[in-house]
C-alpha positions as CSV (number, residue, x, y, z in Angstrom):
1,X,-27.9,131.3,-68.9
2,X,-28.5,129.5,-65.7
3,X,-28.0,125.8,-65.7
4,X,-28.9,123.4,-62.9
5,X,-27.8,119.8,-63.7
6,X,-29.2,117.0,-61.7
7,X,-28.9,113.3,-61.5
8,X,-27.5,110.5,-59.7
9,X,-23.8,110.4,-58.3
10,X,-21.8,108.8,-61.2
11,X,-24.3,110.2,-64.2
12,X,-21.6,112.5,-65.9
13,X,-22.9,115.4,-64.5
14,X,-19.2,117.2,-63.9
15,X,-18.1,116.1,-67.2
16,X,-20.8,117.2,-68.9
17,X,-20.9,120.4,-67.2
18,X,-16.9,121.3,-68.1
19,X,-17.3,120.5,-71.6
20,X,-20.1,123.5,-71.5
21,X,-17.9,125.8,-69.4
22,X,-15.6,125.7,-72.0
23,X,-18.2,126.1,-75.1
24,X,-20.5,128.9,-73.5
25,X,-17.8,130.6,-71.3
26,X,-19.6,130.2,-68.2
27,X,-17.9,128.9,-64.8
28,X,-18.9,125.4,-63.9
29,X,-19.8,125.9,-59.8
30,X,-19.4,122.5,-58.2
31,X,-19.9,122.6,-54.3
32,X,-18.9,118.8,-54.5
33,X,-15.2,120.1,-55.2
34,X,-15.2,123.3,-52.8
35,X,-16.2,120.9,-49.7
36,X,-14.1,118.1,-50.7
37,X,-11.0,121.0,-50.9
38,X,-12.0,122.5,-47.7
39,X,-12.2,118.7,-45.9
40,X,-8.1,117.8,-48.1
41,X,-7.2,121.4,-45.7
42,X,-9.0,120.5,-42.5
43,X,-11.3,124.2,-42.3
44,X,-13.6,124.3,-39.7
45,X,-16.8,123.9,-42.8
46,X,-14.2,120.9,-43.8
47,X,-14.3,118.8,-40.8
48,X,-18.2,119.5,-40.4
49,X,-19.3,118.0,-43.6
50,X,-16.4,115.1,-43.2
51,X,-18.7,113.8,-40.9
52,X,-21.7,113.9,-43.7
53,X,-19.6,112.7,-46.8
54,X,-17.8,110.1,-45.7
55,X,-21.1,108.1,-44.6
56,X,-22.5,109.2,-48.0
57,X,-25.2,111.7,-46.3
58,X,-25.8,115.3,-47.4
59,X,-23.8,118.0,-46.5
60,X,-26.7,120.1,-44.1
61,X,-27.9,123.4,-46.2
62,X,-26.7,125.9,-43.7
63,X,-23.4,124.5,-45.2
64,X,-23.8,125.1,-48.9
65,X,-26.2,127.9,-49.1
66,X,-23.8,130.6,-47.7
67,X,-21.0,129.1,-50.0
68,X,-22.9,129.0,-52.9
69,X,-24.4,133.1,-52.8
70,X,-21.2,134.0,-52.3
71,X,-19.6,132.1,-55.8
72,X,-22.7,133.6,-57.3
73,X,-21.8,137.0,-56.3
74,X,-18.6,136.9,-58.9
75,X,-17.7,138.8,-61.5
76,X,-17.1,135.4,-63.8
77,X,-21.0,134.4,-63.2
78,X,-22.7,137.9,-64.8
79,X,-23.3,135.9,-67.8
80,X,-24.9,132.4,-66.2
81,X,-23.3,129.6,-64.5
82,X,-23.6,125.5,-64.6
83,X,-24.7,124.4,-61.0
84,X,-23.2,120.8,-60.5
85,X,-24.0,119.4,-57.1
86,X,-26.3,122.4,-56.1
87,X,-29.2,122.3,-55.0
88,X,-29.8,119.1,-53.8
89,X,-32.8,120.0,-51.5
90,X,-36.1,121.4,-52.5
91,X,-35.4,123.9,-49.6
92,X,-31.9,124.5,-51.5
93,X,-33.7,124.9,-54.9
94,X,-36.0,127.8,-52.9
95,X,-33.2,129.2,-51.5
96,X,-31.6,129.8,-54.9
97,X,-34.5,131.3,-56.0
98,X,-34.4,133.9,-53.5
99,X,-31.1,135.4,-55.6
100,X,-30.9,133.9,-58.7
101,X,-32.9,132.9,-61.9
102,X,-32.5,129.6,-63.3
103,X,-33.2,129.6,-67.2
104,X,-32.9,125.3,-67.4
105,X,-32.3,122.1,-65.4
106,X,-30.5,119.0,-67.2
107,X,-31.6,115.7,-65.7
108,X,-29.4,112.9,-66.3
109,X,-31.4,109.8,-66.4
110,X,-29.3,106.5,-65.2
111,X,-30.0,103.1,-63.6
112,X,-29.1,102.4,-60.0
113,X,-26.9,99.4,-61.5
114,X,-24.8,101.0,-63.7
115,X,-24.0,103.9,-61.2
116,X,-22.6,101.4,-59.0
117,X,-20.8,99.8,-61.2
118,X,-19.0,103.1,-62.6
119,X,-18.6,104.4,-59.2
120,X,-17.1,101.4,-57.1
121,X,-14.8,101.1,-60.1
122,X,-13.9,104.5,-60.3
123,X,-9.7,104.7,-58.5
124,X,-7.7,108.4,-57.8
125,X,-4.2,109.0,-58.0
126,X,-3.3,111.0,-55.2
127,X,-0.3,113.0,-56.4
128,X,-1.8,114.2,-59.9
129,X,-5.5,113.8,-59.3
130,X,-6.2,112.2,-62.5
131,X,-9.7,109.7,-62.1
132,X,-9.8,106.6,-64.1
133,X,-11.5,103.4,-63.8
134,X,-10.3,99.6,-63.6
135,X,-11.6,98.7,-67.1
136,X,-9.1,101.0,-68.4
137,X,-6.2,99.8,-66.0
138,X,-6.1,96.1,-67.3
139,X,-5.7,94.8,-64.3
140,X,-3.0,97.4,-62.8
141,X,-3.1,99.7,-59.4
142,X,-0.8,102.2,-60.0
143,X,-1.6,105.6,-62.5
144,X,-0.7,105.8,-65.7
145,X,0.7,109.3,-65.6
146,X,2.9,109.5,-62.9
147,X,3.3,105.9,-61.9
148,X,1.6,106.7,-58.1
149,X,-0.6,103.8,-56.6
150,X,-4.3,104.8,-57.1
151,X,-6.7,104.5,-54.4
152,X,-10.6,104.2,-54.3
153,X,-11.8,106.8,-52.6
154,X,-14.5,106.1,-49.3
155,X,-17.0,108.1,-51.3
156,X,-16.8,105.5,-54.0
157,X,-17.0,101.8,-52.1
158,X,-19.4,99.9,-53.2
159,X,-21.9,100.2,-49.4
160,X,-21.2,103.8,-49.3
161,X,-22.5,104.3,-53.2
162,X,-25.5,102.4,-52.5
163,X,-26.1,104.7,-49.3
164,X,-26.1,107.5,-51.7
165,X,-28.2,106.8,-53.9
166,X,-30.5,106.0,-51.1
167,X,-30.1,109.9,-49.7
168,X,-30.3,110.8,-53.4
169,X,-33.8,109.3,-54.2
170,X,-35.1,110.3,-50.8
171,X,-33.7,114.1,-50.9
172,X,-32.8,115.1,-54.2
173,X,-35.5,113.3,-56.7
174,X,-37.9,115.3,-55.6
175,X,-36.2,118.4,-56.9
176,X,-37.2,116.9,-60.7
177,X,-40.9,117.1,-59.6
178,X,-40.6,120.7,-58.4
179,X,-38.7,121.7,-61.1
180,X,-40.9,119.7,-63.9
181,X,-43.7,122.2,-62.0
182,X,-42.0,125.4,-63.6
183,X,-41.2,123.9,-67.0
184,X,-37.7,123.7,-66.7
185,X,-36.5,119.9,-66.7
186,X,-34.6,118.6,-69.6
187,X,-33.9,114.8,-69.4
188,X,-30.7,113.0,-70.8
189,X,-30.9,109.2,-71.3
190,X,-27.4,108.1,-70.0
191,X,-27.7,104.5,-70.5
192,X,-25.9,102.7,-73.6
193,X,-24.9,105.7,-74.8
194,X,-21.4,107.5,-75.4
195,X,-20.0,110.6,-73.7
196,X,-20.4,111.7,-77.0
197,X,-23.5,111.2,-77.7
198,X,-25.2,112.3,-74.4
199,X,-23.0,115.7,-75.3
200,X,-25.3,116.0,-78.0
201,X,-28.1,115.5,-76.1
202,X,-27.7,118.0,-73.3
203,X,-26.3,120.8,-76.1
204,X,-29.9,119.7,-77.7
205,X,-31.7,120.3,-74.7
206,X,-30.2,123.8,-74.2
207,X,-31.0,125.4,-77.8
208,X,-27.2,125.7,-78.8
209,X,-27.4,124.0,-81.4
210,X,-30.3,125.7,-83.2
């Protein structure tokens, strides 16, 4: 099974998506983490979309496309794969079409308010890349694994998060639309309710628990 999930930066999408990697032993594709790895090692596709991310526009899809054909291409993705991050353009969503076939698309549903609040609270430690947030830390900066100081990253300041959503309403919403046009679009309220619970909603939405 194919599995686009779509929604807002900040709407649980990634930890959603490798909760089911784990239950339907499918790989969880995030371009999200492949071009934030290539800008940590300073490649040549790195230091192009730096200059995109870090004012909280889209990565162009020249970029991604290429990147995300190739993942596709794997041995580990014969039986379906989650696509978190990917496609984020109705010109990337007919792209993929072009070489693959995707059997649903989760959309998690999320106010504009609450995404900034998660997001400009969300810190990173830097030396064991755990992600918290500071209404866990009770008032501390420093990670409560390993003791490093956590940082915000620029991704995650409060400006820069409202710039995304921005791009995101202008670019990406209109993927629900074209998607809602070939029945595919599943929708999961995120608001007031637990990790937990939305689970159950997305596993719903998918048939897995029938």
């Amino acid at each position: 099974m194919n599995i686009i999930f779509l929604g807002p930066p900040g709407a649980g999408k990634g930890t959603h998506a490798q909760r089911l990697t784990q239950e339907m032993g499918i790989p969880q594709i995030s371009t999200g983490e492949i071009l934030r790895a290539a800008i940590r090692e300073g490649t040549p596709t790195g230091l192009r979309a730096k200059a995109y991310t870090e004012k909280g526009e889209l990565v162009p899809d020249a970029v991604v496309i290429d990147i995300v054909k190739e993942r596709l291409a794997k041995e580990d993705c014969k039986n379906g794969c989650i696509l978190d991050g990917f496609p984020r353009t109705v010109p990337q969503a007919e792209a993929l079409a072009t070489f693959a076939a995707i059997d649903a698309v989760v959309n998690f549903v999320l106010p504009d308010e609450a995404i900034i609040r998660r997001l400009s609270g969300r810190r990173v430690c830097p030396s064991c890349g755990l992600t918290t947030h500071v209404s866990a830390l009770n008032g501390k900066d420093t990670c409560p694994e390993c003791g490093s100081r956590l940082i915000q990253r620029k991704d995650d300041l409060p400006e820069t998060v409202e710039n995304r959503l921005k791009v995101y309403k202008e670019q990406t919403e209109p993927l629900i639309a074209y998607y809602q046009g070939k029945g595919k679009v599943k929708d999961i309220l995120c608001e007031n309710h637990t990790v937990e619970e939305n689970h159950a909603q997305v596993r719903a939405a998918l048939g897995l628990d029938a």
